[in-house]
MIDOSE-1310 file (N, C-alpha, C; in nm, 2 decimals, decimal comma, always signed):
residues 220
xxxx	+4,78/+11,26/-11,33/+4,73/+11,13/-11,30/+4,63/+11,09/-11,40; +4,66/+10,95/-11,43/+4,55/+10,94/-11,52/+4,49/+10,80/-11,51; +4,43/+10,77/-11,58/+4,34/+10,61/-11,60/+4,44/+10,53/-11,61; +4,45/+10,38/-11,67/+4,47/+10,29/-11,69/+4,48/+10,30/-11,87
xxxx	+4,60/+10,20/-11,90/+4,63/+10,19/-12,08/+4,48/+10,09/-12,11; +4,37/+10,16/-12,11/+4,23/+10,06/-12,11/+4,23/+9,97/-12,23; +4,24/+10,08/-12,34/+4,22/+10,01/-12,50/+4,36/+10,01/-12,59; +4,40/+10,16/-12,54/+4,56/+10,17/-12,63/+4,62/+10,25/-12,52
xxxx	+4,77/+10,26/-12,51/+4,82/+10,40/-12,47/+4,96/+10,38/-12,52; +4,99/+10,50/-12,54/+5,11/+10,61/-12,55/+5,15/+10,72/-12,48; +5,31/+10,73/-12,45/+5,33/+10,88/-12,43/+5,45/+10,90/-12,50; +5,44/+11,01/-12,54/+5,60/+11,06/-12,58/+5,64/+11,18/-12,50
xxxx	+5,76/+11,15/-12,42/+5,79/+11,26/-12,33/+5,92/+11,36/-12,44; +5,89/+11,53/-12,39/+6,01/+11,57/-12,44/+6,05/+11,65/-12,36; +6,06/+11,64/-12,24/+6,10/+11,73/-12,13/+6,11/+11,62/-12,01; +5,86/+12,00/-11,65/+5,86/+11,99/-11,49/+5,70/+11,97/-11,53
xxxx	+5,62/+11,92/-11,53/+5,49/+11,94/-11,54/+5,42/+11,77/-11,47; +5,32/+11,81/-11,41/+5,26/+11,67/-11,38/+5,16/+11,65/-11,48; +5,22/+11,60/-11,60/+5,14/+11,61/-11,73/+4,99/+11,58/-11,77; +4,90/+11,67/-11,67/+4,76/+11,60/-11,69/+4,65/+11,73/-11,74
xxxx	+4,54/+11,67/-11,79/+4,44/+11,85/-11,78/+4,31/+11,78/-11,72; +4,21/+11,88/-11,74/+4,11/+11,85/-11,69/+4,08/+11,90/-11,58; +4,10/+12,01/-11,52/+4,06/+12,04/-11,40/+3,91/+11,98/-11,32; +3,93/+11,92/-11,20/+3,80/+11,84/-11,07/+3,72/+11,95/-11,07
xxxx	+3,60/+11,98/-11,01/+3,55/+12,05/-10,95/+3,53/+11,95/-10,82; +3,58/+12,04/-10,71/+3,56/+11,95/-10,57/+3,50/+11,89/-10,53; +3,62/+11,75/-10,44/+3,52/+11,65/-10,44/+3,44/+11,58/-10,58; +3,44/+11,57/-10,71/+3,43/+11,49/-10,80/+3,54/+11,36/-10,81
xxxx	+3,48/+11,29/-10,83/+3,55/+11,16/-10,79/+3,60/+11,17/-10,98; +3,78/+11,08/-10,97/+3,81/+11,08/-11,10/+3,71/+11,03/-11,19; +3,69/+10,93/-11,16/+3,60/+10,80/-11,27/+3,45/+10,89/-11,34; +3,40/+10,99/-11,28/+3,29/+11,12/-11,26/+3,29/+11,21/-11,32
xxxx	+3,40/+11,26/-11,39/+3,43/+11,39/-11,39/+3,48/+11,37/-11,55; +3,38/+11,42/-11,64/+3,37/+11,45/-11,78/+3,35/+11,30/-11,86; +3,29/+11,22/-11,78/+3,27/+11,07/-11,84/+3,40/+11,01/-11,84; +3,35/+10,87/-11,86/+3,47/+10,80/-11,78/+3,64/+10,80/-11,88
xxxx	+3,59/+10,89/-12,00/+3,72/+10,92/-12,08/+3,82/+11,03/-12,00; +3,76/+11,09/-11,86/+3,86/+11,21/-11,83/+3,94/+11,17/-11,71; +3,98/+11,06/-11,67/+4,04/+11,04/-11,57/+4,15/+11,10/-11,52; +4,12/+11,24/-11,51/+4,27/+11,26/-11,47/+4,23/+11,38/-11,36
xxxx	+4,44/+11,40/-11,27/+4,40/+11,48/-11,19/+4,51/+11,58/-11,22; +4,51/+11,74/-11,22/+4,62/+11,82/-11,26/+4,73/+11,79/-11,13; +4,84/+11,86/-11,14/+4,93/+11,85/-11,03/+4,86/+11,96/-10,94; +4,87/+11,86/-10,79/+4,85/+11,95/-10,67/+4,69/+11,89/-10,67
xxxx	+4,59/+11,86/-10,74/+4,46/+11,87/-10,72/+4,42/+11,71/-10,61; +4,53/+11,59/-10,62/+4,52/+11,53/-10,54/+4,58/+11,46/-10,43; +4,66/+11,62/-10,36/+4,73/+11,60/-10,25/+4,63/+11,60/-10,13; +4,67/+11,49/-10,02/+4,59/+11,51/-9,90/+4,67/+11,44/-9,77
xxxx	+4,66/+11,52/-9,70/+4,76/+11,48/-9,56/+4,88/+11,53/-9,59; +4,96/+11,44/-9,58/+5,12/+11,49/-9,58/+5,14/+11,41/-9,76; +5,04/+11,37/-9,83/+5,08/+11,30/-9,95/+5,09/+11,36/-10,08; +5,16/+11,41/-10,15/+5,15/+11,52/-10,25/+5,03/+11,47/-10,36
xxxx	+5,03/+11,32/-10,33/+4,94/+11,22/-10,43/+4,88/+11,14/-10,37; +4,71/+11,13/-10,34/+4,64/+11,07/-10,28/+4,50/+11,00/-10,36; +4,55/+10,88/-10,43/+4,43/+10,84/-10,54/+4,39/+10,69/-10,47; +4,25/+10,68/-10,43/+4,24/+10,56/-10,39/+4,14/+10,50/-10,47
xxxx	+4,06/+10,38/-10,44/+3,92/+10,33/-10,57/+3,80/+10,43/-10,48; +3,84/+10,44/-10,32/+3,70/+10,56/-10,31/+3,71/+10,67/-10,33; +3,79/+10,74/-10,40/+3,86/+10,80/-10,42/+3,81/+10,86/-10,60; +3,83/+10,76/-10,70/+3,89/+10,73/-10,75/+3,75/+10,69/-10,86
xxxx	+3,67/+10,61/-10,79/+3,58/+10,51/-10,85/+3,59/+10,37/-10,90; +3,74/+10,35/-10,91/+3,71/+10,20/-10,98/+3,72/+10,12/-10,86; +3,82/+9,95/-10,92/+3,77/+9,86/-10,79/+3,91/+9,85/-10,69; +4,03/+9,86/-10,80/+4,17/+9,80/-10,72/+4,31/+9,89/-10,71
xxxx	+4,32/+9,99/-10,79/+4,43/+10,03/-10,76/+4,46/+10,13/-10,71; +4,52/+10,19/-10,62/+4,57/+10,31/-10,52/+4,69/+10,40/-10,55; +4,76/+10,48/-10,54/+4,87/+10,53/-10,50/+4,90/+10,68/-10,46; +5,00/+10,65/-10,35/+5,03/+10,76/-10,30/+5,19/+10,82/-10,30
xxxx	+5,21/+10,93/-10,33/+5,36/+11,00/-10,35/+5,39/+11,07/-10,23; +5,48/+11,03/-10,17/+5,51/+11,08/-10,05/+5,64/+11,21/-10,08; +5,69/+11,33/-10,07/+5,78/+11,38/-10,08/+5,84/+11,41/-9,96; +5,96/+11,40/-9,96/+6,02/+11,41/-9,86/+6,15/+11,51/-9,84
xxxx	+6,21/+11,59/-9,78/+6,33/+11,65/-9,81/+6,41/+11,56/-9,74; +6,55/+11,66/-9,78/+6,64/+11,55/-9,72/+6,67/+11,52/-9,56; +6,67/+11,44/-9,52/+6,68/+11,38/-9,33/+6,55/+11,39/-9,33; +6,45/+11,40/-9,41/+6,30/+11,37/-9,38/+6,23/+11,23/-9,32
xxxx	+6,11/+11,20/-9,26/+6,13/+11,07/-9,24/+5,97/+11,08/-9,23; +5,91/+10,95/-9,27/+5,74/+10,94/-9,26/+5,73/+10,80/-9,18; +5,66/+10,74/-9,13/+5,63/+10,61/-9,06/+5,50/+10,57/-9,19; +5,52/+10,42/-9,19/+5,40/+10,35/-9,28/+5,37/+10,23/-9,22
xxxx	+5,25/+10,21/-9,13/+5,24/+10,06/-9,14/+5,11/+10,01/-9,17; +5,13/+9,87/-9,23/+5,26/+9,78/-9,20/+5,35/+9,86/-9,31; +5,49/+9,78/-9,30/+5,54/+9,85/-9,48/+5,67/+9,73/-9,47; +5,68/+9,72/-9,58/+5,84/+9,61/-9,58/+5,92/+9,67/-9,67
xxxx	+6,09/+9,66/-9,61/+6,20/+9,72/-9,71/+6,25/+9,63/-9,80; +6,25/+9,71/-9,92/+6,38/+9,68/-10,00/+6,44/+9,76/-10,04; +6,57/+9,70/-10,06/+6,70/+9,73/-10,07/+6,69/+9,81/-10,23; +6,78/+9,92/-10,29/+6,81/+9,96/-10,37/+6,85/+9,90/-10,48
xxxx	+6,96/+9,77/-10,42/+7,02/+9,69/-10,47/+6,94/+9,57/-10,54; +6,82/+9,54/-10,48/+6,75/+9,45/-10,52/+6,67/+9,46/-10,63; +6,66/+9,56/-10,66/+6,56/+9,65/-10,77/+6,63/+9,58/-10,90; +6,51/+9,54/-11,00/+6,58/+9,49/-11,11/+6,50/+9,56/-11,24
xxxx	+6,61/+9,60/-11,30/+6,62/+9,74/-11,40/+6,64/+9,63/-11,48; +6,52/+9,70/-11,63/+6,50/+9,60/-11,74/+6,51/+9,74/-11,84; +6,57/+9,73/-11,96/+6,58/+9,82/-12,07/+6,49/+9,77/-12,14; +6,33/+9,86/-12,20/+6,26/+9,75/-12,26/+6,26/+9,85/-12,42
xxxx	+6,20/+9,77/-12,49/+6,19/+9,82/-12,61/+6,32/+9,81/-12,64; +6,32/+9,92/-12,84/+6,41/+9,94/-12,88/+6,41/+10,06/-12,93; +6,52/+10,14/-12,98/+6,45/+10,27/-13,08/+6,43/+10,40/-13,03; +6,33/+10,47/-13,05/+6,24/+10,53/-13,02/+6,16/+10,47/-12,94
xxxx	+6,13/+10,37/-12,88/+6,06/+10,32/-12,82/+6,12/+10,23/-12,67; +6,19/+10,32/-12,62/+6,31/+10,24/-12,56/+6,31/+10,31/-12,42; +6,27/+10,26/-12,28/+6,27/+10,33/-12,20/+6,34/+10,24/-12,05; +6,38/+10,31/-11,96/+6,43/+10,24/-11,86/+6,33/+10,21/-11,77
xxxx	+6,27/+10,06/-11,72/+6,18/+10,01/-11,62/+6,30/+9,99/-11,48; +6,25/+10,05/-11,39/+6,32/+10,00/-11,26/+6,19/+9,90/-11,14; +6,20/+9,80/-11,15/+6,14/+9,73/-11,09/+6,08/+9,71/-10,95; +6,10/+9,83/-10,90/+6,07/+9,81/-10,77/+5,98/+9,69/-10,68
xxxx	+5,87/+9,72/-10,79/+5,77/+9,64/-10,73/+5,68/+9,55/-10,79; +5,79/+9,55/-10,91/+5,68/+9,43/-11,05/+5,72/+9,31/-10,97; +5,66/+9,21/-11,08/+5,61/+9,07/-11,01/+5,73/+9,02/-11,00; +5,87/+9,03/-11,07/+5,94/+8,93/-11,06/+6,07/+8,98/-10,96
xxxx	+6,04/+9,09/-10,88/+6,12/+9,16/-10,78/+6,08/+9,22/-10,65; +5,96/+9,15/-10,64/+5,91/+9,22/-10,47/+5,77/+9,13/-10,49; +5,77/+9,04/-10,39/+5,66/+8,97/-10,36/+5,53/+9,03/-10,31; +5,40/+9,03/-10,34/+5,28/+9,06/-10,29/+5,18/+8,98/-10,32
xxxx	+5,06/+9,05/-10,30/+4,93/+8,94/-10,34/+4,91/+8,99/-10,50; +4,86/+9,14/-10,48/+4,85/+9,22/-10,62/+4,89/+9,27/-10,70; +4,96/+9,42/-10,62/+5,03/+9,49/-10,69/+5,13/+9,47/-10,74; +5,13/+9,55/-10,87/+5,27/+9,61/-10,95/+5,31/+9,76/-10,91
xxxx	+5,44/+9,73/-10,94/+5,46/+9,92/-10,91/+5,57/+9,93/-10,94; +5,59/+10,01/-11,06/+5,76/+10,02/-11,10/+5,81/+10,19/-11,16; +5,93/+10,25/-11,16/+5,96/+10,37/-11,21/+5,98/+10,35/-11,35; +5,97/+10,41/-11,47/+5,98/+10,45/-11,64/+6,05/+10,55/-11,60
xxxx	+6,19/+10,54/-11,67/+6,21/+10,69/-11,68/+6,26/+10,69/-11,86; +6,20/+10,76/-11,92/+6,22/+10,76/-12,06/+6,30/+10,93/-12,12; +6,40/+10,91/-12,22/+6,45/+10,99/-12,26/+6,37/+11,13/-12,30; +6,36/+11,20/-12,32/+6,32/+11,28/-12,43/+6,30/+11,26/-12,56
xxxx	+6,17/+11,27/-12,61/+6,12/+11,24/-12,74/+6,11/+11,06/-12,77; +6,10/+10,98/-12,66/+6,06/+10,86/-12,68/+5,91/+10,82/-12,62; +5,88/+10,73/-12,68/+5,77/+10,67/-12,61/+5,82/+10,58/-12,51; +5,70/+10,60/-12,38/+5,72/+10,54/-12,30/+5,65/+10,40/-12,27
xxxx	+5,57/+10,35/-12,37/+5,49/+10,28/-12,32/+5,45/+10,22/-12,49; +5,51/+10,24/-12,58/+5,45/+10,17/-12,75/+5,53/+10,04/-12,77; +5,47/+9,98/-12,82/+5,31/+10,03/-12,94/+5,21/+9,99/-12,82; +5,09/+10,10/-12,87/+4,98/+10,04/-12,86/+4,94/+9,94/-12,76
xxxx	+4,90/+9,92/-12,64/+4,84/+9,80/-12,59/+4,75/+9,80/-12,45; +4,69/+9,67/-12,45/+4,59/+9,65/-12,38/+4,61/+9,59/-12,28; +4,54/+9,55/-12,14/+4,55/+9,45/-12,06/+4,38/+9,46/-11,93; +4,28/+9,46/-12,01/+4,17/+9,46/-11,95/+4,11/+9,36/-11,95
xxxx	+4,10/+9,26/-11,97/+4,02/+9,15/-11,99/+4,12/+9,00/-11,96; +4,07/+8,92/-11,87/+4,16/+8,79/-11,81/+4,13/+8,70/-11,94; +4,22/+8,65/-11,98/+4,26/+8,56/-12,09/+4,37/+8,46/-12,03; +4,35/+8,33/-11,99/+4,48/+8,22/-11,89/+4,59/+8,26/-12,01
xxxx	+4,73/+8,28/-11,93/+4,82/+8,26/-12,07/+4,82/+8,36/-12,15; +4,74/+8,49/-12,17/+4,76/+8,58/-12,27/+4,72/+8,72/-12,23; +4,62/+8,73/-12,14/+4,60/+8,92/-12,09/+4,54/+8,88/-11,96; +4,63/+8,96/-11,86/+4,51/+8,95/-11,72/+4,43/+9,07/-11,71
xxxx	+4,35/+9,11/-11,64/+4,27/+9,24/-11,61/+4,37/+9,32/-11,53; +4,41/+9,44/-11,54/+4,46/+9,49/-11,47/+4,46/+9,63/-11,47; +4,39/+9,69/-11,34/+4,38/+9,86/-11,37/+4,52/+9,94/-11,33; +4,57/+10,04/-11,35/+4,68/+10,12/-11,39/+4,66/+10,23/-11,39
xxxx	+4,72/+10,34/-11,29/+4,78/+10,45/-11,28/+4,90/+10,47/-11,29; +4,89/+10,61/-11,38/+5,02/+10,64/-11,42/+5,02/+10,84/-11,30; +5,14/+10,81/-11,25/+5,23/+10,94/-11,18/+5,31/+11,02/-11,28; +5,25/+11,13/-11,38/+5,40/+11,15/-11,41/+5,49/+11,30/-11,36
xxxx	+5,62/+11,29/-11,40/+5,69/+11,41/-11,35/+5,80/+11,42/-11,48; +5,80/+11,57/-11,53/+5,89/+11,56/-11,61/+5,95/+11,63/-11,57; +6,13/+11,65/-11,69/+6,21/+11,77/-11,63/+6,18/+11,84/-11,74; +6,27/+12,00/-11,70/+6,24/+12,13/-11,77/+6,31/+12,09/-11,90
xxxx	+6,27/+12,15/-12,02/+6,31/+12,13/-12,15/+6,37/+12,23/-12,21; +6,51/+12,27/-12,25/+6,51/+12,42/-12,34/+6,43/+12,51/-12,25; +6,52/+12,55/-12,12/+6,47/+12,67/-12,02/+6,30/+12,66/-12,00; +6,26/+12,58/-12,04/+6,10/+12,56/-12,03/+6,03/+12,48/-11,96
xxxx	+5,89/+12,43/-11,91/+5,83/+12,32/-11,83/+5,87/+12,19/-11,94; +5,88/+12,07/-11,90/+5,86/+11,98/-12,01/+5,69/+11,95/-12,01; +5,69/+11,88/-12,11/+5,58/+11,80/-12,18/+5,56/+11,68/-12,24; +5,44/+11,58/-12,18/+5,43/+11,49/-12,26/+5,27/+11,42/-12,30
xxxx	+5,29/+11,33/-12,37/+5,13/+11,34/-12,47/+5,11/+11,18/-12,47; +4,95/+11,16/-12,42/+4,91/+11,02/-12,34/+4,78/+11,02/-12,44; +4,79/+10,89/-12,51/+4,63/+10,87/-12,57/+4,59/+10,78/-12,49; +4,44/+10,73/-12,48/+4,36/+10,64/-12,40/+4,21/+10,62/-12,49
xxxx	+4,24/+10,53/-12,58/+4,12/+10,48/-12,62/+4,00/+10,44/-12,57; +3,88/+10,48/-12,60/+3,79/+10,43/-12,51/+3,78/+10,27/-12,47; +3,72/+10,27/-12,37/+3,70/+10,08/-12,30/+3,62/+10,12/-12,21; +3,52/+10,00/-12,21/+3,40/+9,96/-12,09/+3,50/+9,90/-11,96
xxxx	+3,63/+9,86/-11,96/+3,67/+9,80/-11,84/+3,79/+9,88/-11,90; +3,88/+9,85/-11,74/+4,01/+9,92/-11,73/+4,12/+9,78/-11,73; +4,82/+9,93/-11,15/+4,83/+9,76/-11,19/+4,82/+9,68/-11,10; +4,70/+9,68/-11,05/+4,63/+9,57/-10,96/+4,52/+9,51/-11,04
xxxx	+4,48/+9,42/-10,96/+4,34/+9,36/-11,03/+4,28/+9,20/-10,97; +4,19/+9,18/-11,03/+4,11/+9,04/-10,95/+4,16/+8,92/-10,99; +4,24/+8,92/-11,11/+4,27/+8,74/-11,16/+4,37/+8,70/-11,07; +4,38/+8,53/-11,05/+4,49/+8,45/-11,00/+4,60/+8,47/-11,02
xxxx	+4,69/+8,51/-11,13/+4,80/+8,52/-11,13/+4,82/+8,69/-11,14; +4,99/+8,67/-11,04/+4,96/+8,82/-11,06/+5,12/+8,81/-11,16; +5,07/+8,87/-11,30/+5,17/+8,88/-11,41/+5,14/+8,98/-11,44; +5,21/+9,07/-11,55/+5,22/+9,12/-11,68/+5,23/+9,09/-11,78
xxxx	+5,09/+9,10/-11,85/+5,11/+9,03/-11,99/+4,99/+9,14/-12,09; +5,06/+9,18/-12,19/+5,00/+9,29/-12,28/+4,94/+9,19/-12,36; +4,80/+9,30/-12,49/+4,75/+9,26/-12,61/+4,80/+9,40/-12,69; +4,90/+9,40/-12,81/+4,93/+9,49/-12,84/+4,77/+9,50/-12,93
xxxx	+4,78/+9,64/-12,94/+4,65/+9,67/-13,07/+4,73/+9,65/-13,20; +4,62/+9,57/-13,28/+4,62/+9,48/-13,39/+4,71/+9,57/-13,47; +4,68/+9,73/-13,50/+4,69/+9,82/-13,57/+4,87/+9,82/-13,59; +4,90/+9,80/-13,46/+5,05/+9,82/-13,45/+5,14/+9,72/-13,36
xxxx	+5,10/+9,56/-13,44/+5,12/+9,47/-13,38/+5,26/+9,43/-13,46; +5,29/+9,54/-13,59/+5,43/+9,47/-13,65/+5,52/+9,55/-13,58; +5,49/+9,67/-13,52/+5,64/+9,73/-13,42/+5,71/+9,61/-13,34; +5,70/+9,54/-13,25/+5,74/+9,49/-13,18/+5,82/+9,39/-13,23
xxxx	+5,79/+9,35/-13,31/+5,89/+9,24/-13,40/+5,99/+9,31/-13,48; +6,02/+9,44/-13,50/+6,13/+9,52/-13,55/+6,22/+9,51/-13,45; +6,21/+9,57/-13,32/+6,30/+9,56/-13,22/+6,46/+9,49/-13,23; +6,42/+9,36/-13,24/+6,56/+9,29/-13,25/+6,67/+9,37/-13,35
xxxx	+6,64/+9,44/-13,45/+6,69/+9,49/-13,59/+6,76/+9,59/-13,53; +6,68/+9,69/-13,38/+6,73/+9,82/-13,40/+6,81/+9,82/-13,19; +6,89/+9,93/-13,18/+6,98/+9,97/-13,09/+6,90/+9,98/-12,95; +6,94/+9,96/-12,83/+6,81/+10,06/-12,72/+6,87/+10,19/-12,73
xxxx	+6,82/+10,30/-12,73/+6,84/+10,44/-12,71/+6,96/+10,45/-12,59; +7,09/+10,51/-12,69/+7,18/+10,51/-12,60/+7,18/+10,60/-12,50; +7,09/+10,70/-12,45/+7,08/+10,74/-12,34/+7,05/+10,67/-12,21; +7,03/+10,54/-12,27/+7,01/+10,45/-12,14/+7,13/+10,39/-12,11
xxxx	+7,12/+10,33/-11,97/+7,07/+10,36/-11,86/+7,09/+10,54/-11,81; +7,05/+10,58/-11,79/+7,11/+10,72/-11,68/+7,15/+10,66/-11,57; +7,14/+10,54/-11,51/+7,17/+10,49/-11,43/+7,19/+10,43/-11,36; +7,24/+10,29/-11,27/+7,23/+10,16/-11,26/+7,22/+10,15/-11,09
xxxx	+7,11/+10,05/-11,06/+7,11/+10,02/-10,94/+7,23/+9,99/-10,81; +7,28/+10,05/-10,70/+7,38/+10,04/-10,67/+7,36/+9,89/-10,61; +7,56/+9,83/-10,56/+7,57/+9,74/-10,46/+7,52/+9,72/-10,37; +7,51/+9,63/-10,29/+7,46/+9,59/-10,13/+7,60/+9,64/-10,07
């Protein structure tokens, strides 16, 4: 578990690990624990109740965003309320990027496929050895029309690699502010960093990574 893409972020996945370090000492709240560059939680350190993942802002320290991972075996069943369904079918899978840079978004819960007040919440599942999240970018500061505020936790899980755990590698630039948040519109809208603001205009030139999709949302 980690922070929010505050200033920059990246990962490149190449693989079982819940890819974080930094071990808590109990009870230290994320946002606390080695200044506010350490936000993270190892796998297992923030399971509570029946939730394998239990991160909330009191929790947590900041102001807006939560999540919890529920595991379930099979014929398992949990009660949530309130809670609203959707359908499998209704999930709208976007292939973003290009390249090396090319990963599958399943939309569960972004803005333009499941109505709310705030949240976002969507699955990445990226190949091996791609970035899941480049170039580079921002989204802490409300700008109408160009960046909303928006804090961000990332869950990850990888698979085993060449008989081994996988692994993957998350930078996070420092920032005074940190996918929920306080502005009016609830969008998605990045500031790539300046540094690597000509990646994104290559795109059109290059393939999406033909490992995609692994998979396609079923029928109704």
């Amino acid at each position: 578990m980690t922070e929010s893409e505050a200033r920059a972020f990246d990962v490149v996945a190449t693989g079982r690990t819940a890819g974080v370090s930094y071990p808590l000492p109990p009870g230290v709240p994320l946002a606390r624990a080695k200044g506010s560059g350490a936000l993270h939680r190892p796998a297992g350190t923030a399971r509570r109740g029946p939730y394998a993942v239990d991160v909330s802002p009191e929790n947590a320290g900041w102001g807006f965003s939560a999540l919890r991972v529920l595991e379930l075996a099979p014929g398992g069943s949990h009660t949530f309320a309130p809670a609203r369904y959707g359908t499998a079918a209704s999930v709208p899978v976007e292939l973003r990027g290009r390249g090396g840079c090319s990963p599958q978004v399943n939309g569960f819960g972004a803005a333009d496929g499941f109505g709310c007040d705030r949240l976002f919440a969507v699955e990445v599942l990226t190949p091996g050895g791609n970035w899941s999240s480049f170039p580079p970018h921002k989204h802490d500061e409300y700008r109408p029309g160009a960046e909303p505020a928006l804090e961000e936790i990332y869950h990850f899980e990888f698979t085993d690699h060449e008989g081994g755990p996988g692994l993957g590698y998350q930078r996070v630039s420092p920032s005074g502010r940190v996918m929920a948040g306080p502005d009016p519109e609830r969008v998605r809208r990045i500031s790539d960093h300046p540094d690597h603001a000509r990646i994104r205009p290559t795109w059109p030139e290059q393939p999406v990574d033909p490992c995609l999709p692994p998979y396609t949302t079923p029928s109704e």
